[in-house]
ChimeraX commands (.cxc) that place a marker at each C-alpha (Angstrom):
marker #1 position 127.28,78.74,167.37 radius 0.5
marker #1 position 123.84,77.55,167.09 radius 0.5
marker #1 position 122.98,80.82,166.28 radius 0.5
marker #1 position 125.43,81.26,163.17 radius 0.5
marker #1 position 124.79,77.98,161.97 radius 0.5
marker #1 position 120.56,79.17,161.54 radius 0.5
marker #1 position 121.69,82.34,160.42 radius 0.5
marker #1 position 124.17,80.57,157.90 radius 0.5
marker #1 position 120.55,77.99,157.05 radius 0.5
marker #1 position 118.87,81.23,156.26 radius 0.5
marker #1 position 121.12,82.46,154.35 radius 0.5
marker #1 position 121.34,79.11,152.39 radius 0.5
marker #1 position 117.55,78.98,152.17 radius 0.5
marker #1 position 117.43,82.98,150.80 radius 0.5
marker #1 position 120.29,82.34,147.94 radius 0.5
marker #1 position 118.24,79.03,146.77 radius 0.5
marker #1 position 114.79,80.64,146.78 radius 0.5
marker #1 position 116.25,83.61,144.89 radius 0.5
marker #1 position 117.76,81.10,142.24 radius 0.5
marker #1 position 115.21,79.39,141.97 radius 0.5
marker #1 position 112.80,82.23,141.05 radius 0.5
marker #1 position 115.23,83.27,138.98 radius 0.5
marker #1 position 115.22,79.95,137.20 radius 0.5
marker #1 position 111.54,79.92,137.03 radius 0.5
marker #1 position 111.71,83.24,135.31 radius 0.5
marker #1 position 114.00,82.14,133.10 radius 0.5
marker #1 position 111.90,79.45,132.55 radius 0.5
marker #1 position 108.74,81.11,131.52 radius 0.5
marker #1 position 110.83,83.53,129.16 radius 0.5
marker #1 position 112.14,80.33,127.21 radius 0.5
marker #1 position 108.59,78.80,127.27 radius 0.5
marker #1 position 107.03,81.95,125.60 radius 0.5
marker #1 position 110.06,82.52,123.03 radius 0.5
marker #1 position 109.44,78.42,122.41 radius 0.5
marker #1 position 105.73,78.99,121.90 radius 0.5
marker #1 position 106.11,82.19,119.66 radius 0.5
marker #1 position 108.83,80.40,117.60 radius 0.5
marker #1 position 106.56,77.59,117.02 radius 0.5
marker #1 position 103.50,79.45,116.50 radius 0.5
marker #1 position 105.62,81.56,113.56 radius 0.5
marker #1 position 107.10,78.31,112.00 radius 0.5
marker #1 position 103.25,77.03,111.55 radius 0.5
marker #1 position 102.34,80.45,110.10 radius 0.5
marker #1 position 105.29,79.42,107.70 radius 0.5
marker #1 position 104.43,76.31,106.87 radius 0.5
marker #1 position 100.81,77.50,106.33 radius 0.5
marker #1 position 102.29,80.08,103.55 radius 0.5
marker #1 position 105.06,77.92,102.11 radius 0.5
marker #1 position 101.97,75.20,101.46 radius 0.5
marker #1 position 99.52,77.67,99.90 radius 0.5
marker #1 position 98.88,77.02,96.71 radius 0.5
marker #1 position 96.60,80.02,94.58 radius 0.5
marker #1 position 93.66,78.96,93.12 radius 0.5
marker #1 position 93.37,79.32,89.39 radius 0.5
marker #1 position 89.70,81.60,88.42 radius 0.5
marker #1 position 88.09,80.55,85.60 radius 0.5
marker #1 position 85.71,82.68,83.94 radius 0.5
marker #1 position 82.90,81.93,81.22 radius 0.5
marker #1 position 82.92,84.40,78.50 radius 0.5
marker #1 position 81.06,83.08,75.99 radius 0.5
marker #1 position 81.04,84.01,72.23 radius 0.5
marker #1 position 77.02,86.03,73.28 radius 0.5
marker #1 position 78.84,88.31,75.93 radius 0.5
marker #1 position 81.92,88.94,73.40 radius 0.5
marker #1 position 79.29,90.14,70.30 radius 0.5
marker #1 position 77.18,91.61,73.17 radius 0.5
marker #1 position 80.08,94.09,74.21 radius 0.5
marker #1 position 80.68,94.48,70.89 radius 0.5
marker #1 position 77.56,96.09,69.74 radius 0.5
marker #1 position 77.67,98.19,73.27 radius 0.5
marker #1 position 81.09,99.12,72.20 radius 0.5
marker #1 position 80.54,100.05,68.76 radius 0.5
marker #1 position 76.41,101.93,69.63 radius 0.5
marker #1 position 78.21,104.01,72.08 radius 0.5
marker #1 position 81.15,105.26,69.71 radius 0.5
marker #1 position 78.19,105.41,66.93 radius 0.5
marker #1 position 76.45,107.87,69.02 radius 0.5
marker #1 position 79.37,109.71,70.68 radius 0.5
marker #1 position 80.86,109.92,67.19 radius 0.5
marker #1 position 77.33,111.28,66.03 radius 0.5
marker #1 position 77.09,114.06,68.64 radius 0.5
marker #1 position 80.87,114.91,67.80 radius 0.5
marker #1 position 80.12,115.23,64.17 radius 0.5
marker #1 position 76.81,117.60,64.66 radius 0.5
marker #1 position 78.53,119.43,66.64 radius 0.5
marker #1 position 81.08,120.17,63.87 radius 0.5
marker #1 position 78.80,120.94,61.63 radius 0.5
marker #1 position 76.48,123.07,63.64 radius 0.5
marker #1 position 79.25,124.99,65.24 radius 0.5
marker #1 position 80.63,126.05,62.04 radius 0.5
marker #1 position 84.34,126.95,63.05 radius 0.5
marker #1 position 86.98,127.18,60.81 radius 0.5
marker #1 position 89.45,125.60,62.35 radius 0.5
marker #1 position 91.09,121.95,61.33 radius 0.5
marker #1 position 92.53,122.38,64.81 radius 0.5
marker #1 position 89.65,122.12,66.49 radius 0.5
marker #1 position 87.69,119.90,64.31 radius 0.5
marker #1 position 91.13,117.31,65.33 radius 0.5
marker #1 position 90.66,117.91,68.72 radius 0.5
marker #1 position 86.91,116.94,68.91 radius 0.5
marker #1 position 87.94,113.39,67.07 radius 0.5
marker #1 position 90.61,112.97,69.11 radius 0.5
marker #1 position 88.29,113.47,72.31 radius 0.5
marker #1 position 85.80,111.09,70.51 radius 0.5
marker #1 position 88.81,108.42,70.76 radius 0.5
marker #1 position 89.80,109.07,74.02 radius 0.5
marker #1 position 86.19,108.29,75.21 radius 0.5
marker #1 position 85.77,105.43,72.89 radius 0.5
marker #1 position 88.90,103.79,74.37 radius 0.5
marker #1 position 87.66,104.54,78.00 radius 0.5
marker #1 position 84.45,103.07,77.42 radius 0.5
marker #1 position 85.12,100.34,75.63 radius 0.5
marker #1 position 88.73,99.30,76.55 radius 0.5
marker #1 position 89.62,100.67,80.05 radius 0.5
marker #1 position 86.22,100.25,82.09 radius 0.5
marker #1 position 85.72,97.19,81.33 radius 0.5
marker #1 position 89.20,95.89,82.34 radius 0.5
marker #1 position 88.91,98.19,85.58 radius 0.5
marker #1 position 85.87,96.36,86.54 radius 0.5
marker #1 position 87.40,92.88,86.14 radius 0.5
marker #1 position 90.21,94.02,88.06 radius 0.5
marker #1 position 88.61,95.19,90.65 radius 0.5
marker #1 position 85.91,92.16,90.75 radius 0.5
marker #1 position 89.38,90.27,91.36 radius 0.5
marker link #1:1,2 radius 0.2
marker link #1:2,3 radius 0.2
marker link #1:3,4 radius 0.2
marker link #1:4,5 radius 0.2
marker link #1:5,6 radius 0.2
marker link #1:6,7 radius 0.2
marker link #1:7,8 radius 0.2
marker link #1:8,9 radius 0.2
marker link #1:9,10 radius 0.2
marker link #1:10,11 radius 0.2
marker link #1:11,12 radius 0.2
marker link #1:12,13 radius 0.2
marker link #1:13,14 radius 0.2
marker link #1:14,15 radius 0.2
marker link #1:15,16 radius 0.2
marker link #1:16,17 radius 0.2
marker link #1:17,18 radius 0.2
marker link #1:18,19 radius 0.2
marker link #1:19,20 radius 0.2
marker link #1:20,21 radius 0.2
marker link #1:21,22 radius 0.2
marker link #1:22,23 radius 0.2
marker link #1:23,24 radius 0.2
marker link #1:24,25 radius 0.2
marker link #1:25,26 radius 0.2
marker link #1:26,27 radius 0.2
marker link #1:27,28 radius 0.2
marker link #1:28,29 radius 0.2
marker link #1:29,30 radius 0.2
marker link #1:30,31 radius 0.2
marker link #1:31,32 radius 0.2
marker link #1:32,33 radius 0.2
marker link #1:33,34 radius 0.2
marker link #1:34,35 radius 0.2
marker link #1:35,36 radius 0.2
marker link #1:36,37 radius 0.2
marker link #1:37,38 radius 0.2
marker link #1:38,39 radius 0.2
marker link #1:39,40 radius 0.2
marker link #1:40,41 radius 0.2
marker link #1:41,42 radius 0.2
marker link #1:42,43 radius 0.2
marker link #1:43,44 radius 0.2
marker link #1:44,45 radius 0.2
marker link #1:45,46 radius 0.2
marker link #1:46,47 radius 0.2
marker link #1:47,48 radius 0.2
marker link #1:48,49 radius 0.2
marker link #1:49,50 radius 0.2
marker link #1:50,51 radius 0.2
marker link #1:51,52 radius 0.2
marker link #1:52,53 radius 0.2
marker link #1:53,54 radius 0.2
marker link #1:54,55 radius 0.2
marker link #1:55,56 radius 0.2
marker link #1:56,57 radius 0.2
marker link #1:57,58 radius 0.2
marker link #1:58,59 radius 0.2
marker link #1:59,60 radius 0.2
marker link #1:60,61 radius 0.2
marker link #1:61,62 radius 0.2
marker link #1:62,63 radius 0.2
marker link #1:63,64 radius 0.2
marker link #1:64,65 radius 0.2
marker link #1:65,66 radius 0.2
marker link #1:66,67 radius 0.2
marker link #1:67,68 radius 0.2
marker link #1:68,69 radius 0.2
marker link #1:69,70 radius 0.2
marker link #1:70,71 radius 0.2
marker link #1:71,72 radius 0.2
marker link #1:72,73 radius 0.2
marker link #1:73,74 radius 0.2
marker link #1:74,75 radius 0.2
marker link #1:75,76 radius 0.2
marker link #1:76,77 radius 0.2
marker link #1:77,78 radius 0.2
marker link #1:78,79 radius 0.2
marker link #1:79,80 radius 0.2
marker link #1:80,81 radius 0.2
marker link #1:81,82 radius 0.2
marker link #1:82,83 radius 0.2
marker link #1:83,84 radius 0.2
marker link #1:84,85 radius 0.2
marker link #1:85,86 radius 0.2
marker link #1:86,87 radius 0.2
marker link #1:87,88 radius 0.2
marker link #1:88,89 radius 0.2
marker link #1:89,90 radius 0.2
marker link #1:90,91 radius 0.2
marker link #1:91,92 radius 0.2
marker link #1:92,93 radius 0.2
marker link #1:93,94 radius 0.2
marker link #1:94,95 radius 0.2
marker link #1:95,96 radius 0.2
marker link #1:96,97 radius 0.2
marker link #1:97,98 radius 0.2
marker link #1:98,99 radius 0.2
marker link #1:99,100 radius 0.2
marker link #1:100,101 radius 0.2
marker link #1:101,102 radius 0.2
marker link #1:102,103 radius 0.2
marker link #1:103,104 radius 0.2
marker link #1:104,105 radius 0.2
marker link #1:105,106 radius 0.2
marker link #1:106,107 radius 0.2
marker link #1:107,108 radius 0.2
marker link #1:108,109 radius 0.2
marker link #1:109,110 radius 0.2
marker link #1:110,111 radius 0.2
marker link #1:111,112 radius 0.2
marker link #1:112,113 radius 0.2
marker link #1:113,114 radius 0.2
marker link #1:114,115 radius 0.2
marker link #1:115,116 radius 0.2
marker link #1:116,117 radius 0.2
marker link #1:117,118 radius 0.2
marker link #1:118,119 radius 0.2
marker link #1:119,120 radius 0.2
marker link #1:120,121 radius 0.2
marker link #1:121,122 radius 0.2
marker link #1:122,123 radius 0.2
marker link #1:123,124 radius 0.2
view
């Protein structure tokens, strides 16, 4: 009798450790799904509380007649090169005399519109 009664203590003692562990396990699972959860509502907090900082930038009335003269010396002497070559080449087509002016534009407007607001964005 003695001898079923240990065996039935044993028994006992295995089914409580087990539950136990399992518990503990448990345990440790909630823990780290608690911790993650918290450390993801602070990460949310941290970007609902941002608030972007407006850039200011001094562009003075020098820098805007500076670009200015760059703008309009660069078209003066793309537009110059254009036109000699016109006049040198002697073709006789309107065609192609159109076509040089409107690659004269194209390369005014890159230089004087679209590089400088590439190089603000990407100073942003």
């Amino acid at each position: 009798m003695e001898e079923k009664n240990s065996c039935l203590d044993i028994e006992f003692i295995k089914a409580y450790l087990q539950s136990s562990i399992e518990l503990e396990t448990q345990k440790r699972i909630a823990e780290q799904t608690f911790n993650e959860l918290l450390r993801e509502e602070n990460q949310w907090k941290q970007k609902m509380s941002y608030v972007a900082k407006k850039r200011y930038t001094k562009f003075s009335i020098w820098d805007m007649l500076f670009m200015a003269c760059k703008g309009f010396g660069i078209s003066f002497a793309i537009l110059y090169v254009i036109i000699t070559i016109i006049e040198f080449a002697d073709f006789n087509s309107i065609l192609f005399e159109d076509i040089l002016y409107f690659i004269w534009f194209i390369i005014l407007a890159m230089l004087v519109v679209v590089i400088p607001i590439y190089r603000k964005i990407t100073y942003i």
